[in-house]
N, C-alpha and C positions, 0 to 999 in steps of 0.2 A: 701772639695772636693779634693785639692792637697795631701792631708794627706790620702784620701781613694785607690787614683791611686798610692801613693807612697806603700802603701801597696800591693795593687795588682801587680804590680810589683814584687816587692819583695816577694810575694809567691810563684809567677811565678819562677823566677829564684833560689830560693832555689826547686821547684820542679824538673825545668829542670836541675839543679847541683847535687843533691841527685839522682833521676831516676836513671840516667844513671851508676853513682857509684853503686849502691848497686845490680844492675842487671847482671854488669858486674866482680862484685868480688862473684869468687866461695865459700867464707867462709860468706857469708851475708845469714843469716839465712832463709829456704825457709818458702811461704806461708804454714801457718796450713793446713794441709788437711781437708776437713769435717771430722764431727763425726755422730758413727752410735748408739743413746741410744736407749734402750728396756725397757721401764720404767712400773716396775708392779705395782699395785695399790693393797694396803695389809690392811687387818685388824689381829689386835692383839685379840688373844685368849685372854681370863678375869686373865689368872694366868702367861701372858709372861712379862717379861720386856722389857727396852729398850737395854740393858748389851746384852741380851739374845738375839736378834733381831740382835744387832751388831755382836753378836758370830756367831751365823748362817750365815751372808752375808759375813761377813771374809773369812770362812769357804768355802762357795759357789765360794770365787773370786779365792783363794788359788787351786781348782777343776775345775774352769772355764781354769785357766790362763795352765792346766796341758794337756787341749786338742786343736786340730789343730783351729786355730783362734783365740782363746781365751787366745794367748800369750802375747797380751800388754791390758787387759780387766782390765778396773778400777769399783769394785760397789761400790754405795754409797749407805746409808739409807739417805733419806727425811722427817725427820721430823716435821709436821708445828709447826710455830711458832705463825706466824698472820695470820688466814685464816678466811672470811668469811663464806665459808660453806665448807665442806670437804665430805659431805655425810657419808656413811660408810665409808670411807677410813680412816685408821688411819699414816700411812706413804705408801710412796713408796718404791722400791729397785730401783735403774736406775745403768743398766749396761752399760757400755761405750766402742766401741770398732769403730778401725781407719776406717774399711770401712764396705760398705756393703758386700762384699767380704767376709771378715773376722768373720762379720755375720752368711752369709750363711755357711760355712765351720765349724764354732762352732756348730750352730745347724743341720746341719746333722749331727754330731759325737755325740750328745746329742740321747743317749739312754738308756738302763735301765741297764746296767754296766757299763757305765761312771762315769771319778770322777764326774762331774757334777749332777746325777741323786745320784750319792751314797752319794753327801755335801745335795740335798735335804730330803733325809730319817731322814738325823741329824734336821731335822725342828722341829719334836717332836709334832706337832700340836700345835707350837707355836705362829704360820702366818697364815694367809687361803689370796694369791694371786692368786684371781681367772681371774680377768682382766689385759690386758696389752695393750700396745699400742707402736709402730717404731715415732721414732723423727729423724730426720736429724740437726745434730749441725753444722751451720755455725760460725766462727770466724768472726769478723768484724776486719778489721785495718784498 
């Protein structure tokens, strides 16, 4: 029991010593903002690769990151590894971007002479992502 109050204690007081430090020095790195993903649910055409899939989302982030919003935009492919059931989906695309903001601003500029709409035509009918879905990324610390 002295051994469990000796600790409480002292987490206590490394909390109350640490807080205040690090809130009050302006170089202590801020809280992560949320993140905003767009994650679309894709099947592969019978003659695409994985190469090919990568070259297209490359492509698409290189087009994204060239219109309003879409400046700090990270995609990635999802490809399962261990998955119980995936249904049709064969991977995802998940775009990532710092707000919902920067969201809404990419996709209003998203139209049919956009780099965005013009890295799509390079898909080739390699992809078919007919569903998608908004996630809000929380950080934990």
């Amino acid at each position: 029991m002295e051994k469990l109050i000796r600790f409480l204690l002292a987490f206590v007081a490394l909390i109350v010593v640490a807080a205040p430090a690090t809130a009050a020095d302006p170089a202590a790195p801020a809280v992560f903002p949320n993140k905003v993903l767009h994650v679309f649910m894709c099947e592969m055409e019978d003659d695409a690769t994985e190469e090919q899939i990568e070259a297209i989302a490359k492509a698409w982030q290189v087009a994204i990151r060239q219109m309003p919003g879409g400046e700090e935009a990270k995609v990635r492919v999802l490809w399962p590894v261990a998955v119980a059931n995936t249904g049709q989906i064969d991977f995802h695309i998940v775009v990532q971007v710092p707000s919902f903001s920067a969201w809404g601003k990419l996709w209003d500029n998203y139209n049919d002479d956009s780099p965005a709409a013009m890295a799509d035509d390079m898909n080739q009918g390699k992809a078919n992502c007919p569903d998608s879905m908004m996630w809000e990324a929380v950080d934990i610390q």
